[in-house]
C-alpha positions as CSV (number, residue, x, y, z in Angstrom):
1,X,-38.0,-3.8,10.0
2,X,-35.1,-4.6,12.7
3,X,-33.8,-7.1,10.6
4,X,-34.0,-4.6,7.3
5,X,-31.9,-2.4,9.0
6,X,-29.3,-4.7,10.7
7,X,-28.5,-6.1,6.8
8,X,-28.2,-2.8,5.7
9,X,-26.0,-1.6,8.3
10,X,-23.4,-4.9,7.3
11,X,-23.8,-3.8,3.9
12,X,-22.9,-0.3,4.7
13,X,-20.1,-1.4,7.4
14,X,-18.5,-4.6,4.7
15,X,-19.0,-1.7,1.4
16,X,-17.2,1.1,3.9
17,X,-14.4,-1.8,5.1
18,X,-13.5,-2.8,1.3
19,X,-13.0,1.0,0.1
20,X,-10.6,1.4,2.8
21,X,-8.6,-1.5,2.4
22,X,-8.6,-0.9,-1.1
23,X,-7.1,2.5,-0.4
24,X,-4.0,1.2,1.3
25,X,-1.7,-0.6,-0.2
26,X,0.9,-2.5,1.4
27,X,4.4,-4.3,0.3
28,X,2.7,-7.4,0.3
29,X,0.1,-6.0,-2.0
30,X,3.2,-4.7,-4.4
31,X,3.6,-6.6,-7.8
32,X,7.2,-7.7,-9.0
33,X,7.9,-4.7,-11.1
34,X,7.2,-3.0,-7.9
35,X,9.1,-4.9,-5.6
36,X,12.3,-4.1,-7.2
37,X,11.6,-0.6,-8.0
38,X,11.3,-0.2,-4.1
39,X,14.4,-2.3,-3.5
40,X,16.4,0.2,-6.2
41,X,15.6,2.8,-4.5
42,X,16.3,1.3,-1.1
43,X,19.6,0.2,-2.3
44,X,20.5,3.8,-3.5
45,X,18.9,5.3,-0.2
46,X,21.6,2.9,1.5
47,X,24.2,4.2,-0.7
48,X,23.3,7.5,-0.2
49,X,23.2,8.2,-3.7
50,X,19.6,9.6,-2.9
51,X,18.2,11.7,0.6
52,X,15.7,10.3,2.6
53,X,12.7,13.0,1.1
54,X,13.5,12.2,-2.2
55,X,13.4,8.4,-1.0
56,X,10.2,8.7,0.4
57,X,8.6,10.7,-2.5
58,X,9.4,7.9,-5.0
59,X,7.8,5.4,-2.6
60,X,4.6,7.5,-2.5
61,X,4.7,7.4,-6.0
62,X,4.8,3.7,-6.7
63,X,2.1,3.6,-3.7
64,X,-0.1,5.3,-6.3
């Protein structure tokens, strides 16, 4: 039974551990399309052509 429970418990822990990393998404994780949608808008952040909440809003939104 103690070795029942200690695979189940690595099953739990590993299943728990890929949800979560599945959930966050990085840069590195970010496609090409991606990529140079997030550089647009960093380019027109820099340029000021766009505020820093509106910046952030369309980076959540390619996040999702």
């Amino acid at each position: 039974m103690g070795t029942g429970s200690l695979v189940f418990v690595v099953l739990l822990a590993l299943t728990v551990w890929v949800l979560a990393r599945q959930g966050r998404r990085t840069l590195d994780d970010w496609g090409p399309a991606e990529r140079r949608a997030a550089d647009v808008l960093a380019e027109r952040f820099a340029k000021g052509e766009i505020d820093e909440r509106e910046y952030r809003s369309r980076i959540d939104a390619l996040r999702r």
